[in-house]
PDB file of N, CA, C, O and CB in Angstrom:
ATOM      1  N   UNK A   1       7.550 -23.293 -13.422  1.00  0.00           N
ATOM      2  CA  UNK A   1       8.030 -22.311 -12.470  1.00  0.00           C
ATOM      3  C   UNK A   1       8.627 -23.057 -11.277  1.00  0.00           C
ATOM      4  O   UNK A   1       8.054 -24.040 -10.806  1.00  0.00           O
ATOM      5  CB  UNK A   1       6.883 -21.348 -12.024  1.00  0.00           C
ATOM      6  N   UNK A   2       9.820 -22.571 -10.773  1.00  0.00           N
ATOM      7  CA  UNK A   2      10.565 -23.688  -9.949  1.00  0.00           C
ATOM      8  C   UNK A   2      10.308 -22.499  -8.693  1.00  0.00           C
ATOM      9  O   UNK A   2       9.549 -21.530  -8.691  1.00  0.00           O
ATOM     10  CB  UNK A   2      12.516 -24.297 -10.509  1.00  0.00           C
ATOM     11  N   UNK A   3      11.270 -22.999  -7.636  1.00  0.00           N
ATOM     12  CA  UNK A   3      10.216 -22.671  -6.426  1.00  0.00           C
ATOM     13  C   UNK A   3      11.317 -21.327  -6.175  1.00  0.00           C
ATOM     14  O   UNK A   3      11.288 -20.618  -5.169  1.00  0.00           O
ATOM     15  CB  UNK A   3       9.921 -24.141  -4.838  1.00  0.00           C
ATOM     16  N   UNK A   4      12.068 -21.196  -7.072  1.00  0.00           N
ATOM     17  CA  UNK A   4      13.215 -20.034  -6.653  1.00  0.00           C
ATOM     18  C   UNK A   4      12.484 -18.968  -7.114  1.00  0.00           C
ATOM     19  O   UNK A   4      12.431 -17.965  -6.401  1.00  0.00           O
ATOM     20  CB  UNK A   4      14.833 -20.080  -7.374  1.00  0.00           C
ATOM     21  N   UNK A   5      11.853 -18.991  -8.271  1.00  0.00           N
ATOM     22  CA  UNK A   5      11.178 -17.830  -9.040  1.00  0.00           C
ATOM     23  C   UNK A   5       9.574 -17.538  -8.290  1.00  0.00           C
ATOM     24  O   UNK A   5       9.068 -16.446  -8.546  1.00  0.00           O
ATOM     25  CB  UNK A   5      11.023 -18.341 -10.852  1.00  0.00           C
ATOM     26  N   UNK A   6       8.823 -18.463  -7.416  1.00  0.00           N
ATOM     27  CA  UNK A   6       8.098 -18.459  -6.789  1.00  0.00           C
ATOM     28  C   UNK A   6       8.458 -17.604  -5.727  1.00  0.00           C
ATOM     29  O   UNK A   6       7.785 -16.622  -5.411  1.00  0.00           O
ATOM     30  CB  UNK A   6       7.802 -19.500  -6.646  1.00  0.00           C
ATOM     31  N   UNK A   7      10.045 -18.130  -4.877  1.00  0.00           N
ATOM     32  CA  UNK A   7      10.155 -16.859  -3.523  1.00  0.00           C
ATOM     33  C   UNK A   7      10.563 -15.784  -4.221  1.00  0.00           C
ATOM     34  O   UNK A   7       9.923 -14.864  -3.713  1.00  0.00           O
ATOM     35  CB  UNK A   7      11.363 -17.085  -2.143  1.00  0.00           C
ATOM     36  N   UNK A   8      11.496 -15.160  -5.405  1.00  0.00           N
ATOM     37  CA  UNK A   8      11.353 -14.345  -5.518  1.00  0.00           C
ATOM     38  C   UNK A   8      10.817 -13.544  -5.311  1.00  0.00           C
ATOM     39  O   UNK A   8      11.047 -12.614  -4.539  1.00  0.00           O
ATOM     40  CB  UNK A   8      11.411 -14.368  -5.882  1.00  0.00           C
ATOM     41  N   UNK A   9       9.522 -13.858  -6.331  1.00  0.00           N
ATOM     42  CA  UNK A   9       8.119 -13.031  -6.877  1.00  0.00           C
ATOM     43  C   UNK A   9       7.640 -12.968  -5.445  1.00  0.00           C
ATOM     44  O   UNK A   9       7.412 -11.792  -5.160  1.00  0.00           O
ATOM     45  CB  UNK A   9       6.872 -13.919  -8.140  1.00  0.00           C
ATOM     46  N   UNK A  10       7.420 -13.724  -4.514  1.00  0.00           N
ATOM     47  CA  UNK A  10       6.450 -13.287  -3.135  1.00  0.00           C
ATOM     48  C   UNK A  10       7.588 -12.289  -2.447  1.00  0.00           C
ATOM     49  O   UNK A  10       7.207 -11.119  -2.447  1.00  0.00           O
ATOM     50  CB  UNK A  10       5.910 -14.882  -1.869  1.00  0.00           C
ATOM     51  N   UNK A  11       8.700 -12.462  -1.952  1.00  0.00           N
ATOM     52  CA  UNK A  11       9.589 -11.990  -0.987  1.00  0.00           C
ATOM     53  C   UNK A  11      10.345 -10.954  -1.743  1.00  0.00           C
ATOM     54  O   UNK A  11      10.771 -10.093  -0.973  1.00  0.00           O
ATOM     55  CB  UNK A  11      10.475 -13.099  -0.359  1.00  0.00           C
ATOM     56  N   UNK A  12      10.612 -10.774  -2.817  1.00  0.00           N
ATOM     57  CA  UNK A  12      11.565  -9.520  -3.083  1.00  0.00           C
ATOM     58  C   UNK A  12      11.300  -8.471  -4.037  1.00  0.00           C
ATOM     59  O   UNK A  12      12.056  -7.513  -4.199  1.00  0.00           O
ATOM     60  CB  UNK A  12      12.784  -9.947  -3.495  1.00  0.00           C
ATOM     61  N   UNK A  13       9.963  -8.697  -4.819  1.00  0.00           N
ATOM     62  CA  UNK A  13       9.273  -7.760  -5.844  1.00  0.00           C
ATOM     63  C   UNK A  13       8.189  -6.903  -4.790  1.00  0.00           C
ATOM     64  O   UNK A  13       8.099  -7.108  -3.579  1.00  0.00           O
ATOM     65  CB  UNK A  13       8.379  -8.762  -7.243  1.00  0.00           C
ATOM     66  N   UNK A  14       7.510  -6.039  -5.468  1.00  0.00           N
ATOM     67  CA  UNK A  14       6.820  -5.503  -4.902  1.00  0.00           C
ATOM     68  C   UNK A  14       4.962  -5.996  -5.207  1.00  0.00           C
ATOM     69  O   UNK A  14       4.048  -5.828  -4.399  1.00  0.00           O
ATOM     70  CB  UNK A  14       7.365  -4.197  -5.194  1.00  0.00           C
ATOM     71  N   UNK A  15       4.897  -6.365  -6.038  1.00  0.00           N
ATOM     72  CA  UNK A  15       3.762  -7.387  -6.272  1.00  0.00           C
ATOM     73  C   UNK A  15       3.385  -8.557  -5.861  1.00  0.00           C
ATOM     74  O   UNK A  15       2.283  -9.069  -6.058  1.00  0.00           O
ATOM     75  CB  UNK A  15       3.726  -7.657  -7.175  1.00  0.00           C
ATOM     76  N   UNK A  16       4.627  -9.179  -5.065  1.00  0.00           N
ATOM     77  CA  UNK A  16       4.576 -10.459  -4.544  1.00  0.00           C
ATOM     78  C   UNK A  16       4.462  -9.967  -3.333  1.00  0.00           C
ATOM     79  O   UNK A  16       3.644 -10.606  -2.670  1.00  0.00           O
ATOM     80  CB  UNK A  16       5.662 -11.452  -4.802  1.00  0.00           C
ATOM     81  N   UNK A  17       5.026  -8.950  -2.685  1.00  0.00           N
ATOM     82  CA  UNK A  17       4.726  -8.475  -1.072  1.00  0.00           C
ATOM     83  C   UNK A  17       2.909  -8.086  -0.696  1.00  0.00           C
ATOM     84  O   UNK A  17       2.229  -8.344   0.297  1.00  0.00           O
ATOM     85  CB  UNK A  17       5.798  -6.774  -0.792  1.00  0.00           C
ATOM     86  N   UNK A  18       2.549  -7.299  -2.121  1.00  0.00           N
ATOM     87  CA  UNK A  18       1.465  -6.556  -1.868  1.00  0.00           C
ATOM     88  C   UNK A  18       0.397  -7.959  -2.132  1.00  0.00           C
ATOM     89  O   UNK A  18      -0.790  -7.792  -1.850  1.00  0.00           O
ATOM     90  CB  UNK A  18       1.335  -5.052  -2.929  1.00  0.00           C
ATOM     91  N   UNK A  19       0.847  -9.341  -2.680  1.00  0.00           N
ATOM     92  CA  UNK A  19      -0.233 -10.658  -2.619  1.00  0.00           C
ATOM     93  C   UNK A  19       0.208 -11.111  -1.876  1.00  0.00           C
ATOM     94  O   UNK A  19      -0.070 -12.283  -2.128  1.00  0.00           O
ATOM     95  CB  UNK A  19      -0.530 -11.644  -3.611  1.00  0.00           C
ATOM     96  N   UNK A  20       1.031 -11.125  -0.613  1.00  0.00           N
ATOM     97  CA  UNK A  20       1.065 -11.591   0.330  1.00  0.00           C
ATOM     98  C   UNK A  20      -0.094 -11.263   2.177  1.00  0.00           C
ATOM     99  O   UNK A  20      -0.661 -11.805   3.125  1.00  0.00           O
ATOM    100  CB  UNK A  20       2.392 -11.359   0.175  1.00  0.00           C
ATOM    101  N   UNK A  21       0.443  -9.337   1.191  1.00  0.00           N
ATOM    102  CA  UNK A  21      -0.082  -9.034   2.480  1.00  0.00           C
ATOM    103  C   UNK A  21      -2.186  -9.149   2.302  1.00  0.00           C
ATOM    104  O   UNK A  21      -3.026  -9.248   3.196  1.00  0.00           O
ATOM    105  CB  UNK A  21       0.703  -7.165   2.902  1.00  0.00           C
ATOM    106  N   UNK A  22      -2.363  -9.075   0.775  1.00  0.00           N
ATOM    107  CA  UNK A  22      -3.450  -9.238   0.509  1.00  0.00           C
ATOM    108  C   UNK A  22      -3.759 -10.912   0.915  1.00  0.00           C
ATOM    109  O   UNK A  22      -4.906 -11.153   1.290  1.00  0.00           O
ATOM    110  CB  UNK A  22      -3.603  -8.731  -0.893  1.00  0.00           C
ATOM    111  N   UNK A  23      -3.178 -11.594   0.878  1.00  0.00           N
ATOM    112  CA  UNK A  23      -3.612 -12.888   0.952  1.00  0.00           C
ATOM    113  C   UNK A  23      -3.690 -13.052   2.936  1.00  0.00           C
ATOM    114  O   UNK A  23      -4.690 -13.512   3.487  1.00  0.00           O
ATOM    115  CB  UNK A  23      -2.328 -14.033  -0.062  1.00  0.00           C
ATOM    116  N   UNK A  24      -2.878 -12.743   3.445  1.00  0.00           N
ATOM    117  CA  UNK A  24      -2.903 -12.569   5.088  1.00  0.00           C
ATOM    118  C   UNK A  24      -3.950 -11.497   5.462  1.00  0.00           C
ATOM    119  O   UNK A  24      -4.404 -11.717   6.585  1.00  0.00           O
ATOM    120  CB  UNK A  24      -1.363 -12.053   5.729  1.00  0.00           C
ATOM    121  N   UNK A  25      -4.428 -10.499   4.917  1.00  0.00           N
ATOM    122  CA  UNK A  25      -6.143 -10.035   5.100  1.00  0.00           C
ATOM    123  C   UNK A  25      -7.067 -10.908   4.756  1.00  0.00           C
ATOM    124  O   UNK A  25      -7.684 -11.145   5.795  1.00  0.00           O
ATOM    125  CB  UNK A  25      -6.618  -8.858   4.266  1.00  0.00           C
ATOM    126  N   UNK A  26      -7.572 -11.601   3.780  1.00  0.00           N
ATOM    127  CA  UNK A  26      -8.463 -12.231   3.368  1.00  0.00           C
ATOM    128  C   UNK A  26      -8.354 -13.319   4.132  1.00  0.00           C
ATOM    129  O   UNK A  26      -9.509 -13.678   4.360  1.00  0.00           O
ATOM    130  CB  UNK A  26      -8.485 -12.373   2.115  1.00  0.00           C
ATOM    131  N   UNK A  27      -7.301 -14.330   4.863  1.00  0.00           N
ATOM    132  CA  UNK A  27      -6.997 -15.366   5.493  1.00  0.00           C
ATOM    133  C   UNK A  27      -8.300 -14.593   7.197  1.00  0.00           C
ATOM    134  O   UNK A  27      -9.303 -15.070   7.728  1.00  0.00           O
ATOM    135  CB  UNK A  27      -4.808 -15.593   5.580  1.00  0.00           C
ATOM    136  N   UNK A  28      -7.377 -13.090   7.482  1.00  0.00           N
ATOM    137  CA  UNK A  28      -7.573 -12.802   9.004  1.00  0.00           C
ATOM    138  C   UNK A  28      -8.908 -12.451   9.133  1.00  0.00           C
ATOM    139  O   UNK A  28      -9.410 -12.307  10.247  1.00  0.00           O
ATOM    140  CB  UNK A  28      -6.673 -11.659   9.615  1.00  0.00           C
ATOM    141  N   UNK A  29      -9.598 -12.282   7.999  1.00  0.00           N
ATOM    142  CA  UNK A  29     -11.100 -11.610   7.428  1.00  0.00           C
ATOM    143  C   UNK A  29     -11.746 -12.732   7.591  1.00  0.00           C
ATOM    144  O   UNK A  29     -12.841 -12.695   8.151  1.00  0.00           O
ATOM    145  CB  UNK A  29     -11.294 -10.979   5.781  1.00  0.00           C
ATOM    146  N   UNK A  30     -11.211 -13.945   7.142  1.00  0.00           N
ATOM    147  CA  UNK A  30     -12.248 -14.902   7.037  1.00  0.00           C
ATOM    148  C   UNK A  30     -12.009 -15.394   8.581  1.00  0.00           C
ATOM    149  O   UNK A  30     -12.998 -15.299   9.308  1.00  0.00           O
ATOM    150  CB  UNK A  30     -12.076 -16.097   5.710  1.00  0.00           C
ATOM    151  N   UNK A  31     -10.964 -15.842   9.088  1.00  0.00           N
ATOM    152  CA  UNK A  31     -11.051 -16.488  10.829  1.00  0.00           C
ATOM    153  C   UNK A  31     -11.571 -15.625  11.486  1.00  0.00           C
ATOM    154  O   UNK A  31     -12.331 -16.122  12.317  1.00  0.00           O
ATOM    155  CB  UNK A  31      -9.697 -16.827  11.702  1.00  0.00           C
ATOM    156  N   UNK A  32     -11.520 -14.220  11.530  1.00  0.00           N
ATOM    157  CA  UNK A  32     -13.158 -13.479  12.323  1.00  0.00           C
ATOM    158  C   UNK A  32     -14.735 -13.486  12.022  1.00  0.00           C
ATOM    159  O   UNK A  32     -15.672 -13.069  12.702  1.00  0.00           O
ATOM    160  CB  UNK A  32     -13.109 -12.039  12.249  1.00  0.00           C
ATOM    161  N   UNK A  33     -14.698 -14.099  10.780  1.00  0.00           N
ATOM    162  CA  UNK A  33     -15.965 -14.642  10.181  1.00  0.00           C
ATOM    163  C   UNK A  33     -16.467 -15.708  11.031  1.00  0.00           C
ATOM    164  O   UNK A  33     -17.458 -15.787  11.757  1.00  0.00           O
ATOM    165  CB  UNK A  33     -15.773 -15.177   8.752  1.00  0.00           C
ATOM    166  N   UNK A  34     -15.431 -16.586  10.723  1.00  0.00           N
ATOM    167  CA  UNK A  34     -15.771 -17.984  10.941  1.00  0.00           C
ATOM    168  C   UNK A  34     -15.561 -17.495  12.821  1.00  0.00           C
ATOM    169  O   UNK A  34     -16.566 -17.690  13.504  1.00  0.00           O
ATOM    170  CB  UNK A  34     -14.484 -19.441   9.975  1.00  0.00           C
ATOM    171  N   UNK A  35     -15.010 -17.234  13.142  1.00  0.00           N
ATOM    172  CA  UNK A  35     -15.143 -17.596  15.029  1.00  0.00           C
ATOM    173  C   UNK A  35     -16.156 -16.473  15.620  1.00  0.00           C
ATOM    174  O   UNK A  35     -16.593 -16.568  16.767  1.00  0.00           O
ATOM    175  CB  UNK A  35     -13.312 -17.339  16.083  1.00  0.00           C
ATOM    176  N   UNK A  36     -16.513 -15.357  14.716  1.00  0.00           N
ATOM    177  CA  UNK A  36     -17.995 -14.590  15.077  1.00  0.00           C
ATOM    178  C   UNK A  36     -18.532 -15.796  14.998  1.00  0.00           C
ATOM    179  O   UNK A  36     -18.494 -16.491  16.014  1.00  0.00           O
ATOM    180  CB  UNK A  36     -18.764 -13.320  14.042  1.00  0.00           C
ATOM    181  N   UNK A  37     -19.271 -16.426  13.554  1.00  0.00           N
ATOM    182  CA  UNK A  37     -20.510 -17.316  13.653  1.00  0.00           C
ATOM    183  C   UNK A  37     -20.106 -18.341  14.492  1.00  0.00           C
ATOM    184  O   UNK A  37     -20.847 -18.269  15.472  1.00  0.00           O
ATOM    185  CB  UNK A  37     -21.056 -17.896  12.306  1.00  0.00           C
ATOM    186  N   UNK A  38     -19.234 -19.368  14.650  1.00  0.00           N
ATOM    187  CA  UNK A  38     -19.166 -20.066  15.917  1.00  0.00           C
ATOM    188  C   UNK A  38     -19.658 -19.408  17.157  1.00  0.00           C
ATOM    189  O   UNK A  38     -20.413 -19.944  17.968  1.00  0.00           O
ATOM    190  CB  UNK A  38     -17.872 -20.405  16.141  1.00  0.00           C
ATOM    191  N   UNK A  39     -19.084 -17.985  17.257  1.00  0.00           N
ATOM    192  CA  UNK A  39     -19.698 -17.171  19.222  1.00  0.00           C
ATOM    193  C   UNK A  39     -21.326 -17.028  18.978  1.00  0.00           C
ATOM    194  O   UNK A  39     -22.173 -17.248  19.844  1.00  0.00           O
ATOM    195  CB  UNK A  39     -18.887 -14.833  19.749  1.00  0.00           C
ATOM    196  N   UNK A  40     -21.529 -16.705  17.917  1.00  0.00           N
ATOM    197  CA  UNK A  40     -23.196 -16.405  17.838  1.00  0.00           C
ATOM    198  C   UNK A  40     -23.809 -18.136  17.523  1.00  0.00           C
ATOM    199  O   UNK A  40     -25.029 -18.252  17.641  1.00  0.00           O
ATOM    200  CB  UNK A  40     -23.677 -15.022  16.174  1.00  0.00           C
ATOM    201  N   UNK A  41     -23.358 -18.875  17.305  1.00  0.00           N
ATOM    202  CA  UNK A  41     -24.214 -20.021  17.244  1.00  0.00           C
ATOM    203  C   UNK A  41     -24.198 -21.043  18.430  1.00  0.00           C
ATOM    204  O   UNK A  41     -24.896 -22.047  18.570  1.00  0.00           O
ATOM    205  CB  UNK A  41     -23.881 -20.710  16.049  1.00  0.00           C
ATOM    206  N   UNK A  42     -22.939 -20.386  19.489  1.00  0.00           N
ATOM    207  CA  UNK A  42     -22.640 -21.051  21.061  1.00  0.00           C
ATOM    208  C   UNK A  42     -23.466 -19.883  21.835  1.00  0.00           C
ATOM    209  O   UNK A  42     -24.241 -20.313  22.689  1.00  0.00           O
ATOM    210  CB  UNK A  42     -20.654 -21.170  21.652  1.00  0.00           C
ATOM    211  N   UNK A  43     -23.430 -18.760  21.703  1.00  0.00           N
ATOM    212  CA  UNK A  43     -24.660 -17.963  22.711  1.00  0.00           C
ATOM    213  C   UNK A  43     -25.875 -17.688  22.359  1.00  0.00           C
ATOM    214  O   UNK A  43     -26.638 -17.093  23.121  1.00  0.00           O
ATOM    215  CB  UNK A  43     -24.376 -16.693  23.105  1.00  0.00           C
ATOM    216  N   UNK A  44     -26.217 -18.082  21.167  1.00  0.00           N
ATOM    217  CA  UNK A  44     -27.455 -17.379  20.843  1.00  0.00           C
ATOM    218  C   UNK A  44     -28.611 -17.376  21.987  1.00  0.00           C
ATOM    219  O   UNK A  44     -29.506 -16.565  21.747  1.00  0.00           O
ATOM    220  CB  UNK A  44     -28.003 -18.025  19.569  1.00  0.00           C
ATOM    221  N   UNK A  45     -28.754 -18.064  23.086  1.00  0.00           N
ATOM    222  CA  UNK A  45     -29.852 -17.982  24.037  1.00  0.00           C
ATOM    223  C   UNK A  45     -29.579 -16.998  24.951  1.00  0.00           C
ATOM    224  O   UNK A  45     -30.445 -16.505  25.674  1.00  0.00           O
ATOM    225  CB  UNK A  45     -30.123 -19.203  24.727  1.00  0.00           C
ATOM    226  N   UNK A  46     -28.304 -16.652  24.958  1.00  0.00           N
ATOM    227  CA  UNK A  46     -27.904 -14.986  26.159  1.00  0.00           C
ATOM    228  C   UNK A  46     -29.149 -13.879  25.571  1.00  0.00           C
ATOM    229  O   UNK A  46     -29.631 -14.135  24.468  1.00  0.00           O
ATOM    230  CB  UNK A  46     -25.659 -13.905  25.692  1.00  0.00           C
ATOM    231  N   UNK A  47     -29.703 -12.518  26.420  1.00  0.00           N
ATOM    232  CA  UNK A  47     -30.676 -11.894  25.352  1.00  0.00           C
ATOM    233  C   UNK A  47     -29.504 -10.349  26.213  1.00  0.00           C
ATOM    234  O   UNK A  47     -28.355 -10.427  26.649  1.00  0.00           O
ATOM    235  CB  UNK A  47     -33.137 -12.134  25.582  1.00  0.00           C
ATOM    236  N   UNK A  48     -30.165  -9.498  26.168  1.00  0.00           N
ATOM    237  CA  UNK A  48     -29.535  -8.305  26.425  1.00  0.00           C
ATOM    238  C   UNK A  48     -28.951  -8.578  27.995  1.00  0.00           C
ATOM    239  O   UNK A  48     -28.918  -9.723  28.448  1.00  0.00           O
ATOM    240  CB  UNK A  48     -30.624  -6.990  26.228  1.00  0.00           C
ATOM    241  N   UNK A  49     -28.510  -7.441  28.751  1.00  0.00           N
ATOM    242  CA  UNK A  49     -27.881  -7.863  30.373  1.00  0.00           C
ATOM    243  C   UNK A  49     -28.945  -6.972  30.807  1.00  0.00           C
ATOM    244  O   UNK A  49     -29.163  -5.863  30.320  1.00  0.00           O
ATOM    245  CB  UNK A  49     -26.001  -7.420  30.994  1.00  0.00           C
ATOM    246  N   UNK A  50     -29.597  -7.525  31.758  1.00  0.00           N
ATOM    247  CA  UNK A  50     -30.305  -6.586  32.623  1.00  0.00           C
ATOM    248  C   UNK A  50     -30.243  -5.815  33.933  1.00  0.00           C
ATOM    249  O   UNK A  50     -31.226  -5.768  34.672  1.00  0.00           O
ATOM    250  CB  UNK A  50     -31.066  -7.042  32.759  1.00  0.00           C
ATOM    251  N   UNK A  51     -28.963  -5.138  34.260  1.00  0.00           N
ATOM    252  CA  UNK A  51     -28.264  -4.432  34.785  1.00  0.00           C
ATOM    253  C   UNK A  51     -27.751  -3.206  33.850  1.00  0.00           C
ATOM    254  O   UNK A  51     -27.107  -3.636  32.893  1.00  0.00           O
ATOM    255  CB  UNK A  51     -27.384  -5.231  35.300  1.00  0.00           C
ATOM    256  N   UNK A  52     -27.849  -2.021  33.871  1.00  0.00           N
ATOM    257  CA  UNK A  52     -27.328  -0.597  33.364  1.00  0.00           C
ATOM    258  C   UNK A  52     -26.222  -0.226  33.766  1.00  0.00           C
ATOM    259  O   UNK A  52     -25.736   0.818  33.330  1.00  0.00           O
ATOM    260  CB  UNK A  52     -28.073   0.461  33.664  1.00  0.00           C
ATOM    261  N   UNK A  53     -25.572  -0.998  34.692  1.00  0.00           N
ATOM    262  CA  UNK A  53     -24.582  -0.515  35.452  1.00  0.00           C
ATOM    263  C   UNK A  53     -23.341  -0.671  34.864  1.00  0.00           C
ATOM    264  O   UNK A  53     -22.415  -0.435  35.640  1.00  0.00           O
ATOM    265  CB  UNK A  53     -24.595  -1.045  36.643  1.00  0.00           C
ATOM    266  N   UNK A  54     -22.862  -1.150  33.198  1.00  0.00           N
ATOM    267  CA  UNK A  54     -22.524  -1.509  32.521  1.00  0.00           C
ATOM    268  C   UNK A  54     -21.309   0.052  31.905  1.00  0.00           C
ATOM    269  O   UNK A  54     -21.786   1.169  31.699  1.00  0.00           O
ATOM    270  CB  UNK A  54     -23.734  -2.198  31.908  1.00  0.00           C
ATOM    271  N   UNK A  55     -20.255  -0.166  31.778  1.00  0.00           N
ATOM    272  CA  UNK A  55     -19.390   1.328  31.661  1.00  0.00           C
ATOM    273  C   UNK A  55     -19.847   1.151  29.917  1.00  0.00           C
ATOM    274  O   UNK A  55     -19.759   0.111  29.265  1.00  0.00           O
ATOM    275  CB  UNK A  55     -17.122   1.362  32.229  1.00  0.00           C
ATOM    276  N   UNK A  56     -20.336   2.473  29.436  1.00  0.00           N
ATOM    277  CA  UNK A  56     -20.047   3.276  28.515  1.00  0.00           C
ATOM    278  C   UNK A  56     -19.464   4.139  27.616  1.00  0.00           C
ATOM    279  O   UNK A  56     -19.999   5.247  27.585  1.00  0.00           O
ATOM    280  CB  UNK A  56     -20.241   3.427  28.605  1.00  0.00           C
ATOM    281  N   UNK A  57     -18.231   3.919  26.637  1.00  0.00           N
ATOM    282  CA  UNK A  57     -17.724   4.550  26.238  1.00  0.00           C
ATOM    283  C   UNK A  57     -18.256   6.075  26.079  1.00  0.00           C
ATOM    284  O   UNK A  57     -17.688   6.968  26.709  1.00  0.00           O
ATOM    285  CB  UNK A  57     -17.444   3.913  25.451  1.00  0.00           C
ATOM    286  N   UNK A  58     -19.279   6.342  25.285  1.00  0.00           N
ATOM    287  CA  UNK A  58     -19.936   7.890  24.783  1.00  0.00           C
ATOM    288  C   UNK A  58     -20.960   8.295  25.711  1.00  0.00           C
ATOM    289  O   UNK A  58     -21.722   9.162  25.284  1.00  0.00           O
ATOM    290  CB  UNK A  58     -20.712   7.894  23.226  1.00  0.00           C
ATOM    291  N   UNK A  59     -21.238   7.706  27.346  1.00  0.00           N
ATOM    292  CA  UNK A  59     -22.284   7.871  28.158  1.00  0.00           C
ATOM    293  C   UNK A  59     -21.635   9.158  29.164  1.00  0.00           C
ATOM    294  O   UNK A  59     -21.060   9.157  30.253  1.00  0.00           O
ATOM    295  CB  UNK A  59     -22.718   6.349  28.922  1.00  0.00           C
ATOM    296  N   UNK A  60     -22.078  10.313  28.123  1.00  0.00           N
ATOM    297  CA  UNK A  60     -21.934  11.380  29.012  1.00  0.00           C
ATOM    298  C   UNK A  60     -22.659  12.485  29.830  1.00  0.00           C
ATOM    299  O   UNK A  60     -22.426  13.620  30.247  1.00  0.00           O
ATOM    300  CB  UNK A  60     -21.397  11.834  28.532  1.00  0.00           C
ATOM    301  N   UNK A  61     -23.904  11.340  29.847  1.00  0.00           N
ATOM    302  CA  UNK A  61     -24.726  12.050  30.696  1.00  0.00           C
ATOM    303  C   UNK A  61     -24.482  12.329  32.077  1.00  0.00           C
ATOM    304  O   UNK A  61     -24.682  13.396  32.657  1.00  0.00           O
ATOM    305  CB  UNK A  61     -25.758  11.521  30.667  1.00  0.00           C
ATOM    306  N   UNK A  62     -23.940  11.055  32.634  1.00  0.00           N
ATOM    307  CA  UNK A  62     -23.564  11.042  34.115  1.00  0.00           C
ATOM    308  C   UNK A  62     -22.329  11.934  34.768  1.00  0.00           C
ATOM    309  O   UNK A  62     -22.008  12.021  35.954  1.00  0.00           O
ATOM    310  CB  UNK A  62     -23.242   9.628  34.398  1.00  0.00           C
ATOM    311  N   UNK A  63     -21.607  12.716  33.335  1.00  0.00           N
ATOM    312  CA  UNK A  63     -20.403  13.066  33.744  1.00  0.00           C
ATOM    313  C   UNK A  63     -20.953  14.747  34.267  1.00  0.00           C
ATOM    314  O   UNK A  63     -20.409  15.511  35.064  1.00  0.00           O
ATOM    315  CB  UNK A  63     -19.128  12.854  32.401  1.00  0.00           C
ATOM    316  N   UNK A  64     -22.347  14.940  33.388  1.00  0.00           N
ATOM    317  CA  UNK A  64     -22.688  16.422  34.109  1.00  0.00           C
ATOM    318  C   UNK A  64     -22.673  16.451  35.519  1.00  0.00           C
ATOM    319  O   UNK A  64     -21.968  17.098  36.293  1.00  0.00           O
ATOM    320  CB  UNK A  64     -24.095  16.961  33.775  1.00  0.00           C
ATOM    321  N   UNK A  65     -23.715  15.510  35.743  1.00  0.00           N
ATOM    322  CA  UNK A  65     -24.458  16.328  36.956  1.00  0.00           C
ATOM    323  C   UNK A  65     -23.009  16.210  38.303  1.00  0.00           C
ATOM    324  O   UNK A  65     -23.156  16.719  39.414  1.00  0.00           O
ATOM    325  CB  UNK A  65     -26.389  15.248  37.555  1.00  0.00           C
TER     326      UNK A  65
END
């Protein structure tokens, strides 16, 4: 297979687009893998924040009163 029939198949079929874009998920899936466990193995000694004063998306208690 020479490299013309290679861009083809990725760039102008529709099977080569849909393993492209599958191959650029599994690539972006795994570098949020890998740089989560790097953030959790550089903070693991942080524990919760002990301040409440913290904004809440769904905290709609405060919006009653």
């Amino acid at each position: 297979m020479d490299f013309n029939a290679i861009y083809h198949f990725l760039f102008e079929s529709f099977a080569g687009i849909g393993v492209l874009v599958l191959a650029i998920l599994l690539i972006s899936i795994l570098a949020c893998v890998i740089m989560e466990w790097k953030t959790r193995r550089t903070f693991k000694d942080r524990g919760p924040a002990e301040d409440d004063d913290d904004f809440m998306f769904f905290d709609d208690d405060e919006d009653d009163k």
